[in-house]
N, CA, C and O atoms as CSV, one atom per row, in Angstrom:
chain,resi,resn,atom,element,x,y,z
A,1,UNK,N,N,-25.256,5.469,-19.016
A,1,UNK,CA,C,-24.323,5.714,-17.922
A,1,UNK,C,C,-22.945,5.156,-18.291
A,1,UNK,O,O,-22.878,4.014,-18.748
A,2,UNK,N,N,-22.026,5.770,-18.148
A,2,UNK,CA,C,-20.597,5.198,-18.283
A,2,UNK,C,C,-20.223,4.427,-17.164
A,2,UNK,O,O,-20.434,4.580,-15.961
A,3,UNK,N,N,-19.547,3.457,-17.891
A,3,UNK,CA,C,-19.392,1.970,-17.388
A,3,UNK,C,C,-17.209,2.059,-16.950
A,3,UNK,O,O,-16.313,2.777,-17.392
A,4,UNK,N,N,-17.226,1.368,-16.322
A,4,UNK,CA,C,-15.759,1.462,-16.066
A,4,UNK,C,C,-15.121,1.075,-17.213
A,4,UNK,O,O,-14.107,1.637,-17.625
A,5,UNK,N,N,-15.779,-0.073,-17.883
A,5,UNK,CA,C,-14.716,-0.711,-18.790
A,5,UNK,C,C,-15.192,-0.193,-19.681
A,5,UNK,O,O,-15.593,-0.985,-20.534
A,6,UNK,N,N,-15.410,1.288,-19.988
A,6,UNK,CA,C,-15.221,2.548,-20.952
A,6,UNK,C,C,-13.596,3.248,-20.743
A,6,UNK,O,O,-13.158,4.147,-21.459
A,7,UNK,N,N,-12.956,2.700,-19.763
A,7,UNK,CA,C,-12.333,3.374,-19.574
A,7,UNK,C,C,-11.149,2.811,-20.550
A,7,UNK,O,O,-11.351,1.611,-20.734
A,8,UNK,N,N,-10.119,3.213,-21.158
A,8,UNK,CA,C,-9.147,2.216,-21.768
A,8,UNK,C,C,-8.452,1.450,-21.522
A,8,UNK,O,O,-8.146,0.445,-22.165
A,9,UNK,N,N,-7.868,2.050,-19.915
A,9,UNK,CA,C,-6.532,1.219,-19.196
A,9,UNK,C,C,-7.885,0.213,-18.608
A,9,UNK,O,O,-7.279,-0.737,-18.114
A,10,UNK,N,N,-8.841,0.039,-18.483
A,10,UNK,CA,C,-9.346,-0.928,-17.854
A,10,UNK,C,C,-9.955,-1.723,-18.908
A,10,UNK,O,O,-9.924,-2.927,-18.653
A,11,UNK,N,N,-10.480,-1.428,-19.975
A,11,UNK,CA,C,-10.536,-2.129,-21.017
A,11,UNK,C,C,-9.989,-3.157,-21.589
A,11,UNK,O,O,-10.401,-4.278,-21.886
A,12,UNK,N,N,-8.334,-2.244,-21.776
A,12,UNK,CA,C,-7.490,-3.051,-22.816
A,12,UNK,C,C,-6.685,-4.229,-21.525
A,12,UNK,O,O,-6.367,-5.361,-21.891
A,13,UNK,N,N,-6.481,-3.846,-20.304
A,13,UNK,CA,C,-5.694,-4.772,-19.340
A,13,UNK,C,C,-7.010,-6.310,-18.972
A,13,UNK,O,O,-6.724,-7.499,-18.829
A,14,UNK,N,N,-8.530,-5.584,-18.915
A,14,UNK,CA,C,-9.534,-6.982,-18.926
A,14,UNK,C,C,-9.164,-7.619,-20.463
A,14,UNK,O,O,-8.473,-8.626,-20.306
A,15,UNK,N,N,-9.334,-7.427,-21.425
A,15,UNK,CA,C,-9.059,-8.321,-22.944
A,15,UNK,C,C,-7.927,-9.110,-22.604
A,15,UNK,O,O,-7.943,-10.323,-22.811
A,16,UNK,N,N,-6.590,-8.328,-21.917
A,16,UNK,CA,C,-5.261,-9.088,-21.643
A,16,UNK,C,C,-5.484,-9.952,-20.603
A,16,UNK,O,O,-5.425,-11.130,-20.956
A,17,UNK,N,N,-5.730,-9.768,-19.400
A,17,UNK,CA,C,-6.357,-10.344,-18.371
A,17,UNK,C,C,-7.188,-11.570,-18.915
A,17,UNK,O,O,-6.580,-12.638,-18.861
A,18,UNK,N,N,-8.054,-11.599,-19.263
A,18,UNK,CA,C,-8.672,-12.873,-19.662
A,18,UNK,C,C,-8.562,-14.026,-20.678
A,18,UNK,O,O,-8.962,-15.183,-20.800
A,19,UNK,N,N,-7.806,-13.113,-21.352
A,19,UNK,CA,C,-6.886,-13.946,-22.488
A,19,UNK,C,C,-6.143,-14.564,-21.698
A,19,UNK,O,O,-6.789,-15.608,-21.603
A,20,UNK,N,N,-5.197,-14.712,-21.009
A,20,UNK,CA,C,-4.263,-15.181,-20.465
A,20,UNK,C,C,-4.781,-16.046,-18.818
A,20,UNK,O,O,-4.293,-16.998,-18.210
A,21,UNK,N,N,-5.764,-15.310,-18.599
A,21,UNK,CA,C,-6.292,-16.334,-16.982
A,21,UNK,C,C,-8.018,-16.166,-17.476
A,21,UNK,O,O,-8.620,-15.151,-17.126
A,22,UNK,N,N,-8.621,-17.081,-18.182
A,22,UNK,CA,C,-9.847,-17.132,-18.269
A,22,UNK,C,C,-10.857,-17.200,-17.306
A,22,UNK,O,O,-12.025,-16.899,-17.549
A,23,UNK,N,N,-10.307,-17.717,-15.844
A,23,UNK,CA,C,-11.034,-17.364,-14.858
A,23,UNK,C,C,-11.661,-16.090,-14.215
A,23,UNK,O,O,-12.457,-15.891,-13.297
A,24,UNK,N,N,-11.058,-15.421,-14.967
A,24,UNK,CA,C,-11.068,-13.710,-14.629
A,24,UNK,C,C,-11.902,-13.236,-15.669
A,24,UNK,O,O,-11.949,-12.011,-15.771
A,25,UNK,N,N,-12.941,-14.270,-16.905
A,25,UNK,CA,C,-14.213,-13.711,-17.437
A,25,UNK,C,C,-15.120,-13.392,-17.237
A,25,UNK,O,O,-15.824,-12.782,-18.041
A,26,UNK,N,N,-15.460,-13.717,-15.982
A,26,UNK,CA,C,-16.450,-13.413,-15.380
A,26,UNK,C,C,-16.737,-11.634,-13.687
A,26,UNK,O,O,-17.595,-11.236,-12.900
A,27,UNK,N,N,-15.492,-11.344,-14.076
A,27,UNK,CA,C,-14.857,-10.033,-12.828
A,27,UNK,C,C,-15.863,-8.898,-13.522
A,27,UNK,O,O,-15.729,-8.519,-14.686
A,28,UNK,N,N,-16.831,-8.451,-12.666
A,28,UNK,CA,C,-17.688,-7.692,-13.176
A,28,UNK,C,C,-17.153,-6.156,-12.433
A,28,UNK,O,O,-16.889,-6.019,-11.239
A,29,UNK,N,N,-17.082,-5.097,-13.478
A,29,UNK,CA,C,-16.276,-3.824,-12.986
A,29,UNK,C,C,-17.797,-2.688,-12.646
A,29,UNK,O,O,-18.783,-2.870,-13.359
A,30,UNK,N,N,-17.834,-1.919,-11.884
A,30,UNK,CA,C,-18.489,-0.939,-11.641
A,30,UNK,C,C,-18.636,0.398,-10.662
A,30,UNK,O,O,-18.125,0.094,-9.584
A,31,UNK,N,N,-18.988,1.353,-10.635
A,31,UNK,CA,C,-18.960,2.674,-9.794
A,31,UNK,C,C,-19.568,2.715,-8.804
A,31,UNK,O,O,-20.792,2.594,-8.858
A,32,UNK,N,N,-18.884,2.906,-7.530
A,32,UNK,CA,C,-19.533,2.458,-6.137
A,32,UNK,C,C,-18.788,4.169,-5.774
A,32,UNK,O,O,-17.811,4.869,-6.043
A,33,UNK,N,N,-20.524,4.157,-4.699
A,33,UNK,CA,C,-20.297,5.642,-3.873
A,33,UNK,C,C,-19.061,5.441,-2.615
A,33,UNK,O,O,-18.404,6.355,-2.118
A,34,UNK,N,N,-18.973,3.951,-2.276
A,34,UNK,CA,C,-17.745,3.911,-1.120
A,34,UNK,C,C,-16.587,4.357,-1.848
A,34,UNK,O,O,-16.065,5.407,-1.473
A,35,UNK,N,N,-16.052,3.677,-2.920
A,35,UNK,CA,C,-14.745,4.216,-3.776
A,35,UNK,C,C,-15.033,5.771,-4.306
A,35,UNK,O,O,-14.180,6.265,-5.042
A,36,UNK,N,N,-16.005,6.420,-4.017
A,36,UNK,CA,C,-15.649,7.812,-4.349
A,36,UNK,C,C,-15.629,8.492,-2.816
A,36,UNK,O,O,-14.996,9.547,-2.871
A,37,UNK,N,N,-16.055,8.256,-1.661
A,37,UNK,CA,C,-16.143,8.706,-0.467
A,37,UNK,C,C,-14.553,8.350,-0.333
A,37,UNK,O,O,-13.690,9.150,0.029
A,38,UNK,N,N,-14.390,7.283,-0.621
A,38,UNK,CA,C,-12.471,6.998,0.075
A,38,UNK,C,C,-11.904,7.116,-0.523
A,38,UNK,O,O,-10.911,6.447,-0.238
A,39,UNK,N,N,-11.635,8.222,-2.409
A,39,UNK,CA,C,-10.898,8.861,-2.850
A,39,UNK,C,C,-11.001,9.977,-2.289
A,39,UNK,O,O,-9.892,10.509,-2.237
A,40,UNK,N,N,-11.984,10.741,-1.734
A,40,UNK,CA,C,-12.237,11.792,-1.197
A,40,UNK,C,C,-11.034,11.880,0.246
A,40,UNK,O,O,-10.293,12.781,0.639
A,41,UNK,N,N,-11.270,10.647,0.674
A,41,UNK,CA,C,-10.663,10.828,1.967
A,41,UNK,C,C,-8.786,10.741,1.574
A,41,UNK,O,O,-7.845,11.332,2.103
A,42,UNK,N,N,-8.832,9.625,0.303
A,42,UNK,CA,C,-7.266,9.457,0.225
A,42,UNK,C,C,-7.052,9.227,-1.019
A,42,UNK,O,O,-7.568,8.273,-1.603
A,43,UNK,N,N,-6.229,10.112,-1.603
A,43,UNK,CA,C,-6.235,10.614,-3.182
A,43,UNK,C,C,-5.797,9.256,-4.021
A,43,UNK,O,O,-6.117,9.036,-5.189
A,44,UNK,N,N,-4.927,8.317,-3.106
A,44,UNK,CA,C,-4.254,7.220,-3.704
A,44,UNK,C,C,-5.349,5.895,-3.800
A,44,UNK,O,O,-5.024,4.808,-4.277
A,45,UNK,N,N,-7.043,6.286,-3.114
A,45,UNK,CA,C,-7.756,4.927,-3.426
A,45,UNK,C,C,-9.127,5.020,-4.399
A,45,UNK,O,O,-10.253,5.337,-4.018
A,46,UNK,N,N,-8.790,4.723,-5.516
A,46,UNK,CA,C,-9.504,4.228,-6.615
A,46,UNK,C,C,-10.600,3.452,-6.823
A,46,UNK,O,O,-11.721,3.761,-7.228
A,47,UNK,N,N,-10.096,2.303,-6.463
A,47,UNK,CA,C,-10.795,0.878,-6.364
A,47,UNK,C,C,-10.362,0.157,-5.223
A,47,UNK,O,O,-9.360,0.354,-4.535
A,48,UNK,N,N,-11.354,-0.806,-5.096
A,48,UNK,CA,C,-11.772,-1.933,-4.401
A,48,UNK,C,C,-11.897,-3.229,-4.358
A,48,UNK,O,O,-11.439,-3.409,-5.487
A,49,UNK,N,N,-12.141,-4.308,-3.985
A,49,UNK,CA,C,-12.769,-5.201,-4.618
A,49,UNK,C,C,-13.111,-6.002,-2.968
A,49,UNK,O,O,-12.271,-6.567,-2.267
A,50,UNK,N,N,-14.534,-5.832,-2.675
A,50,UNK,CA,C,-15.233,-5.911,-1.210
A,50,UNK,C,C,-16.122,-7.369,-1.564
A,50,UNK,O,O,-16.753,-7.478,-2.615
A,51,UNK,N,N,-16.094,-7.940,-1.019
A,51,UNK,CA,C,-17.384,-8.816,-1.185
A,51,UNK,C,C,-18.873,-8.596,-1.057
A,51,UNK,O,O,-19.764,-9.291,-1.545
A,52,UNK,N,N,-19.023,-7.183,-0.092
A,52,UNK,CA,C,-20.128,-6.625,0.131
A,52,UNK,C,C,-21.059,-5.548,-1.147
A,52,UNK,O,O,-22.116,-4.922,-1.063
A,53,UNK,N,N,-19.996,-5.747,-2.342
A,53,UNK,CA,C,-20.192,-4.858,-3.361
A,53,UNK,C,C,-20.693,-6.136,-4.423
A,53,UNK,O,O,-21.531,-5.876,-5.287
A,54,UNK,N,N,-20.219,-7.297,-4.318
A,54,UNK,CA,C,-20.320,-8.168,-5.490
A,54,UNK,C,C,-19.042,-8.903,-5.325
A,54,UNK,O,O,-17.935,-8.420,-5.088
A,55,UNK,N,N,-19.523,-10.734,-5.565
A,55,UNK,CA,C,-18.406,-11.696,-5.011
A,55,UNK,C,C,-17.241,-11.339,-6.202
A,55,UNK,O,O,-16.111,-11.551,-5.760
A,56,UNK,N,N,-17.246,-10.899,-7.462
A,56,UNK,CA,C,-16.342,-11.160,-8.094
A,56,UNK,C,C,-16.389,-9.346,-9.446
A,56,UNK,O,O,-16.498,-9.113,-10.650
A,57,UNK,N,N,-16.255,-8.741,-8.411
A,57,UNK,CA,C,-16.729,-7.427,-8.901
A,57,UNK,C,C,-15.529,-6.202,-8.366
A,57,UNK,O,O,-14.973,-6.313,-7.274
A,58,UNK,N,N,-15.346,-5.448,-8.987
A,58,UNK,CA,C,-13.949,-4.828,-9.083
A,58,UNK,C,C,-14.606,-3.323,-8.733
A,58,UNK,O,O,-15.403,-2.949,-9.593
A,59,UNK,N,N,-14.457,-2.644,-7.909
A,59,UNK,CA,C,-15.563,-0.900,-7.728
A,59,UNK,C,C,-14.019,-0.154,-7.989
A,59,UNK,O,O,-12.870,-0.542,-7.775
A,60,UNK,N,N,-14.476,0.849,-8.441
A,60,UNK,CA,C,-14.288,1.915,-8.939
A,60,UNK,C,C,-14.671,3.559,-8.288
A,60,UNK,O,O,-15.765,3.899,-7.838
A,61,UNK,N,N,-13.564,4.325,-8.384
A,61,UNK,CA,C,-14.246,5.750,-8.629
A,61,UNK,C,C,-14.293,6.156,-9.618
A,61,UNK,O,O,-13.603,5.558,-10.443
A,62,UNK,N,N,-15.185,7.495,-10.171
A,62,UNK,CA,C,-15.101,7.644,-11.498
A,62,UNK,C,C,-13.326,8.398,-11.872
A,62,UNK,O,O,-12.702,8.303,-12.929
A,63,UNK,N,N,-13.017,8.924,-10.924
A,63,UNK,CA,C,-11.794,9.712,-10.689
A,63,UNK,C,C,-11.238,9.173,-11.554
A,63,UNK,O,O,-10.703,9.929,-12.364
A,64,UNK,N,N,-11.080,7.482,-11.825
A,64,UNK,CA,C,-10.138,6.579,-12.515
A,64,UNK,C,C,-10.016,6.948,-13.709
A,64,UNK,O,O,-8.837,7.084,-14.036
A,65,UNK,N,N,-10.815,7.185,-14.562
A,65,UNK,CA,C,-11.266,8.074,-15.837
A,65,UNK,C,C,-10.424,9.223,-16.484
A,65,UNK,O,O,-10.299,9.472,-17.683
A,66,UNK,N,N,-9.738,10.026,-15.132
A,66,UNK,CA,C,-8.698,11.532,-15.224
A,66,UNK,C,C,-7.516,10.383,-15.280
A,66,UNK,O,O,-6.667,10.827,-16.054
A,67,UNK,N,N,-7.256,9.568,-14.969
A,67,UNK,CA,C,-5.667,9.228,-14.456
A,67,UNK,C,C,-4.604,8.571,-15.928
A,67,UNK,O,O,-5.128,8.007,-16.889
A,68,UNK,N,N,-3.661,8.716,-15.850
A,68,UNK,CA,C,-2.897,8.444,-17.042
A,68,UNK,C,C,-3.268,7.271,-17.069
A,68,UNK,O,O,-3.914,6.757,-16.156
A,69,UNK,N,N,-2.756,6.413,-18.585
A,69,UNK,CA,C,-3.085,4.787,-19.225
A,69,UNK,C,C,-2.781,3.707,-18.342
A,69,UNK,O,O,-3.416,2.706,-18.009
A,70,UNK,N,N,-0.940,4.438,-17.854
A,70,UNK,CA,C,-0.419,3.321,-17.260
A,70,UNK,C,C,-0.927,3.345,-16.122
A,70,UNK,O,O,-0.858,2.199,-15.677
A,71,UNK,N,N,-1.544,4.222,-15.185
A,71,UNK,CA,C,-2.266,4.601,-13.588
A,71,UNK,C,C,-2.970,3.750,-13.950
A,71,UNK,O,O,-2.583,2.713,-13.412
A,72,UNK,N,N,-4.167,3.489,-14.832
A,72,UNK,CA,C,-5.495,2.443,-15.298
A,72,UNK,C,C,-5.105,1.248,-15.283
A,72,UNK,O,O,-5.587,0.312,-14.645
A,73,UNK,N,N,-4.221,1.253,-15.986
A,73,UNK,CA,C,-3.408,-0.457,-16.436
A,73,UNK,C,C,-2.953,-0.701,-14.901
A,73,UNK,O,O,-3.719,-1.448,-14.292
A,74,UNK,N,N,-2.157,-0.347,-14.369
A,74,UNK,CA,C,-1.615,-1.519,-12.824
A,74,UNK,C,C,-2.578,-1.075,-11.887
A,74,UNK,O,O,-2.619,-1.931,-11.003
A,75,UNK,N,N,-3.481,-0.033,-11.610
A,75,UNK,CA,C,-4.359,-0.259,-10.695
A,75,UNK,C,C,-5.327,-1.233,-11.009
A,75,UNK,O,O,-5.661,-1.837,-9.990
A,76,UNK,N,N,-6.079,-1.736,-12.329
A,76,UNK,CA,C,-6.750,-2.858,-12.629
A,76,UNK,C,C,-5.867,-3.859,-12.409
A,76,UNK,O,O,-6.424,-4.844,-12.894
A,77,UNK,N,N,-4.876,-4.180,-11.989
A,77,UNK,CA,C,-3.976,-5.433,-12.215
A,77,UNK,C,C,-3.960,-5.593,-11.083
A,77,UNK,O,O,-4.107,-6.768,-10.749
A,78,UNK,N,N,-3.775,-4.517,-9.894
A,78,UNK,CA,C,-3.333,-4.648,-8.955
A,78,UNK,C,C,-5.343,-5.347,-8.526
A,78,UNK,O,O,-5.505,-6.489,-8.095
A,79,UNK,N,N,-6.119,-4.726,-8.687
A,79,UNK,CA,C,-6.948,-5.092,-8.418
A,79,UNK,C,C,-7.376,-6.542,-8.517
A,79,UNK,O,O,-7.848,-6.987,-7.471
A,80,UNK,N,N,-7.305,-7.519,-9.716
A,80,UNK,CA,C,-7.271,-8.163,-10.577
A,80,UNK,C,C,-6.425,-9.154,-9.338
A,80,UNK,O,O,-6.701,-10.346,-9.206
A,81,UNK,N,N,-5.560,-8.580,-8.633
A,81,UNK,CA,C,-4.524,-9.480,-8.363
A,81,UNK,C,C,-5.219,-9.802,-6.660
A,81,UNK,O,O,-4.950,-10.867,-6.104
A,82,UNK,N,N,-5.882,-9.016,-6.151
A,82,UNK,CA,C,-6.788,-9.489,-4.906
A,82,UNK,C,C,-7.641,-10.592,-5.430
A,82,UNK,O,O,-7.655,-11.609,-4.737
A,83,UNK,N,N,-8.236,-10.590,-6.338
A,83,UNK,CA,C,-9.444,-12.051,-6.964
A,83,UNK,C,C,-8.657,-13.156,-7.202
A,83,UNK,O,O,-9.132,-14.288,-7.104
A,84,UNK,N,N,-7.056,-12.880,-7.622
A,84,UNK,CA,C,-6.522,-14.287,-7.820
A,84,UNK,C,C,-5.918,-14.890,-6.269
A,84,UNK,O,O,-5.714,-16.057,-5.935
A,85,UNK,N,N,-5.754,-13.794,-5.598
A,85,UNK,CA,C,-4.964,-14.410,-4.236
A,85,UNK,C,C,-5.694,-13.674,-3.348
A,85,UNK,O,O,-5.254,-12.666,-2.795
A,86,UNK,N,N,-7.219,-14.303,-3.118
A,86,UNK,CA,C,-7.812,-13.471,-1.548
A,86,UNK,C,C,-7.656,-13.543,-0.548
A,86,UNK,O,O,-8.594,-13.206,0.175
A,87,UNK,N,N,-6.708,-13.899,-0.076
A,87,UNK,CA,C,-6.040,-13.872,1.340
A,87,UNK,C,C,-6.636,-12.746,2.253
A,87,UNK,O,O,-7.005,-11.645,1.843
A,88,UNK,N,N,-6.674,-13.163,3.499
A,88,UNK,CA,C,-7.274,-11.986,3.869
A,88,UNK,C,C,-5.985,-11.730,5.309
A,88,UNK,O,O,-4.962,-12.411,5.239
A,89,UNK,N,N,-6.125,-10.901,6.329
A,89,UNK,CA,C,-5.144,-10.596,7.107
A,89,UNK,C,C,-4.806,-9.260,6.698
A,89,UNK,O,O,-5.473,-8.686,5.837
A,90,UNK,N,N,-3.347,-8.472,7.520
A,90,UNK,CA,C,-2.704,-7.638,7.304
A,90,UNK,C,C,-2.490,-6.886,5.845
A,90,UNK,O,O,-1.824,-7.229,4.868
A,91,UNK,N,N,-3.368,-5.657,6.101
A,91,UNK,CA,C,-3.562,-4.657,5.236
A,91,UNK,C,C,-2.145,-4.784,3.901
A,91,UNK,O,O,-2.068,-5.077,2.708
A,92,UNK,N,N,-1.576,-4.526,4.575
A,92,UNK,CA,C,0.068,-4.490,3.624
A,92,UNK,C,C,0.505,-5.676,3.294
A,92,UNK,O,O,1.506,-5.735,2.580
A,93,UNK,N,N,-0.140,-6.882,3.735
A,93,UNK,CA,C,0.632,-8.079,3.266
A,93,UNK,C,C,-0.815,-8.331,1.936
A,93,UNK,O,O,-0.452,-8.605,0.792
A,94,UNK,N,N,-2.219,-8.218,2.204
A,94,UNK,CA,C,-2.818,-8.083,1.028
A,94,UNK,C,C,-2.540,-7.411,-0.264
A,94,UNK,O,O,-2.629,-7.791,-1.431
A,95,UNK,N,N,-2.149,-6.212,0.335
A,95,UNK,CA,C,-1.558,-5.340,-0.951
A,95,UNK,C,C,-0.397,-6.503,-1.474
A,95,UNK,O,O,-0.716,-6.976,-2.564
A,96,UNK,N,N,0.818,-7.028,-0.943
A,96,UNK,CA,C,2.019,-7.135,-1.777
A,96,UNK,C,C,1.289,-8.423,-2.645
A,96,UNK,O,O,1.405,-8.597,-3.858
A,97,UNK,N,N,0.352,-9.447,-1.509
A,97,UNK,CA,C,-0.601,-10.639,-2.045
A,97,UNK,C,C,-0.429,-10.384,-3.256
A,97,UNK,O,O,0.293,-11.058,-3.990
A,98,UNK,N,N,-1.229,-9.138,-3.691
A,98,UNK,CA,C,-1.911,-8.957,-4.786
A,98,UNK,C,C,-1.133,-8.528,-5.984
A,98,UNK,O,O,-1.607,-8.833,-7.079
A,99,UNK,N,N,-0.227,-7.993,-5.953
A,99,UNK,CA,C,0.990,-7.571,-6.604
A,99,UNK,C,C,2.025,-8.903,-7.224
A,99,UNK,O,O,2.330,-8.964,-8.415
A,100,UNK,N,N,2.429,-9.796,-6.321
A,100,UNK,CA,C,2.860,-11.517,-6.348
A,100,UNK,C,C,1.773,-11.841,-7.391
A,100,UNK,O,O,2.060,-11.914,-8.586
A,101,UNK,N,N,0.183,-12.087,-6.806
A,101,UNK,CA,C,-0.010,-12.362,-8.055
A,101,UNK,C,C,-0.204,-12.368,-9.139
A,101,UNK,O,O,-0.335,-13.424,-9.758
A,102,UNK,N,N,-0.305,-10.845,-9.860
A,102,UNK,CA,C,-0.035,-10.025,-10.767
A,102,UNK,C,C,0.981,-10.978,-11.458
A,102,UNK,O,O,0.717,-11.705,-12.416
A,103,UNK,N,N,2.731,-10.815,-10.544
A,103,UNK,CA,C,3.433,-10.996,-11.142
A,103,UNK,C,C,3.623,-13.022,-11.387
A,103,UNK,O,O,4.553,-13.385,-12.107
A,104,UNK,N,N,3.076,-13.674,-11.007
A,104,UNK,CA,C,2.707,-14.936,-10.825
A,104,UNK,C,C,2.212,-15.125,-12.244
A,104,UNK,O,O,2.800,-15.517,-13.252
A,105,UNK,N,N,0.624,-14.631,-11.978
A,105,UNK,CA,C,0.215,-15.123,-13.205
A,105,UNK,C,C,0.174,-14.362,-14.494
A,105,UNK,O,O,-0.427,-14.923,-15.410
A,106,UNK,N,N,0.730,-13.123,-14.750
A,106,UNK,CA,C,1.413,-12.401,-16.081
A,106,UNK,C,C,2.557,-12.080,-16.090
A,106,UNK,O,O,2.801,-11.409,-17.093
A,107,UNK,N,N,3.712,-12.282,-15.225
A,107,UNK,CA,C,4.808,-11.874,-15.549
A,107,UNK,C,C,5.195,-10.310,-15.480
A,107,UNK,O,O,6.246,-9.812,-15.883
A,108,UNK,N,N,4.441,-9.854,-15.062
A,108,UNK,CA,C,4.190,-8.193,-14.728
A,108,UNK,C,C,4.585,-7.808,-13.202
A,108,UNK,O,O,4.069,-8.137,-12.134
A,109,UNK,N,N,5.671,-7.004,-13.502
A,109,UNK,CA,C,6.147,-6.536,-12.266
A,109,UNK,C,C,5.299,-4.762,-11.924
A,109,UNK,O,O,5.402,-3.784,-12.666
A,110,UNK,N,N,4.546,-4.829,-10.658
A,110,UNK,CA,C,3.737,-3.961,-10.537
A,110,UNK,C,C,5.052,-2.161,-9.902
A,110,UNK,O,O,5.998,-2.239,-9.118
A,111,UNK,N,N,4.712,-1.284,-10.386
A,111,UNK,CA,C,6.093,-0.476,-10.607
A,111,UNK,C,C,4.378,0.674,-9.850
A,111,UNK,O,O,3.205,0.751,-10.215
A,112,UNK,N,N,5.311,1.427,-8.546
A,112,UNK,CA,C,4.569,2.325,-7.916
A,112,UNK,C,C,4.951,3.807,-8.638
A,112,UNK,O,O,6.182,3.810,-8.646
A,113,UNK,N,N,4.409,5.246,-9.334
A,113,UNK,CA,C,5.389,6.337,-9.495
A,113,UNK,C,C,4.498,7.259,-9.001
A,113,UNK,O,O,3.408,7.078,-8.458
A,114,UNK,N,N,5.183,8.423,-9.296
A,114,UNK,CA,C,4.461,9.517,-8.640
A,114,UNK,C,C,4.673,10.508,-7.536
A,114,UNK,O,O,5.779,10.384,-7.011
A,115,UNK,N,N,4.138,11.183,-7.183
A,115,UNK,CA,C,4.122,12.129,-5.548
A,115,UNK,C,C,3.260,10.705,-4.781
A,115,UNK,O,O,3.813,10.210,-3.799
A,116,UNK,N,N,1.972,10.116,-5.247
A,116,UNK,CA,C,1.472,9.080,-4.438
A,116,UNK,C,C,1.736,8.475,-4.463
A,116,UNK,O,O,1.205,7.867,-3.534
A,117,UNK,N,N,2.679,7.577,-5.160
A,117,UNK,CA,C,3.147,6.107,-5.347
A,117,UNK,C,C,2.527,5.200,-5.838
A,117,UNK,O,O,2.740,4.008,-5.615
A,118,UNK,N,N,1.346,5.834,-6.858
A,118,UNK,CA,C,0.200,5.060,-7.670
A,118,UNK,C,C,0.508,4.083,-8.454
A,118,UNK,O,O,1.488,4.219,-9.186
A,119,UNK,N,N,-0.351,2.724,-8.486
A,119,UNK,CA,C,0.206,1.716,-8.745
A,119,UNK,C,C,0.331,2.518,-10.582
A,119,UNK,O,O,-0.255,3.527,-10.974
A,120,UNK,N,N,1.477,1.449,-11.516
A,120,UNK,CA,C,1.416,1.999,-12.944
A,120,UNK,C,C,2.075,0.781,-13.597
A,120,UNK,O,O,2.975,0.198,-12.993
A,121,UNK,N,N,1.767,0.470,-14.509
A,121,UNK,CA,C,2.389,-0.460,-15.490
A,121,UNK,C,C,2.029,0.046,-16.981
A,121,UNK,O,O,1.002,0.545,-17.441
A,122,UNK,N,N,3.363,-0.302,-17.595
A,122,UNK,CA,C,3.538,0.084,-18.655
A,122,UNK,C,C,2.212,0.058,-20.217
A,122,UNK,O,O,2.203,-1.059,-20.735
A,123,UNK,N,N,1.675,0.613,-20.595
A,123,UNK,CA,C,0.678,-0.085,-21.702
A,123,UNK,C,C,0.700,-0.881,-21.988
A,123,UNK,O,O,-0.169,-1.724,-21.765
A,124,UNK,N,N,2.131,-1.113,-22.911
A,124,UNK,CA,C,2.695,-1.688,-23.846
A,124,UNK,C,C,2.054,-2.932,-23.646
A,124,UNK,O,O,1.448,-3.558,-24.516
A,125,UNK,N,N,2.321,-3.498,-21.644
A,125,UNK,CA,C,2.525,-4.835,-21.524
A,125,UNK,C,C,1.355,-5.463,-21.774
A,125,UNK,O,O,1.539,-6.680,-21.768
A,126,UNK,N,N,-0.305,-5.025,-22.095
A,126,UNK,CA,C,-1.040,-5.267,-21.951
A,126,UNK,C,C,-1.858,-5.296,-23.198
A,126,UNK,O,O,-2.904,-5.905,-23.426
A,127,UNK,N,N,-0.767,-4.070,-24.366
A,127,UNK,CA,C,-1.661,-4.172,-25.458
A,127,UNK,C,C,-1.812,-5.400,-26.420
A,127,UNK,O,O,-1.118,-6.406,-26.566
A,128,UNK,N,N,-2.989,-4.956,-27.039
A,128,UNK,CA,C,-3.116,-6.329,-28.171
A,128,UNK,C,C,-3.839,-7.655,-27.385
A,128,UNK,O,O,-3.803,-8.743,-27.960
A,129,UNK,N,N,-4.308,-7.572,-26.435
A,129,UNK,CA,C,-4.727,-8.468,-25.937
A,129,UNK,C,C,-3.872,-10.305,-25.313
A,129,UNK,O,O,-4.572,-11.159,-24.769
């Protein structure tokens, strides 16, 4: 079965990711039927990261798989960035949470493009581990 971190942008951003915040060795990634029911419903949601899925576990649709490098790269970051700052409260103040700490603890400014405004960061910033 294909595994998320088959994917590249989620691959190469976990090697960078843990190199740099080792606490984040243990973020287990996988394909949940809720993240494909709520891409269904809203083209812009991918992933997750629920406690009801796994305390330190990142869900996925497979959808993630079609989407360009850099779409892979800042939606794992952005994801990545709910486990470092779980705050909970207001929908939109979690999102920016998570984005702060992106840019907190890598120096990565999370950049939205698109018709959806899908999260994206550059490869570059992530390659090489």
């Amino acid at each position: 079965m294909f595994n998320p971190r088959e994917c590249a942008g989620i691959n190469i951003t976990m090697q960078f990711a843990v190199q740099r915040c080792p606490e984040l060795a243990d973020v287990q990634h996988r394909w949940c039927d809720e993240c494909e029911r709520a891409h269904e419903q809203d083209p812009r949601l991918f992933a997750h990261v629920n406690p009801a899925c796994g305390e330190r576990t990142v869900c996925w649709s497979r959808t993630v798989a079609r989407l360009p490098l850099g779409n892979q790269v800042g939606l794992c970051l952005h994801e990545l960035g709910h486990l470092l700052d779980p705050r909970s409260g207001d929908p939109v103040e979690q999102e920016q949470h998570a984005d702060l700490a992106v840019f907190d603890q890598f120096g990565i400014e999370m950049q939205y493009r698109g018709e959806t405004e899908l999260e994206w960061v550059d490869p570059q910033e992530v390659a090489g581990g």
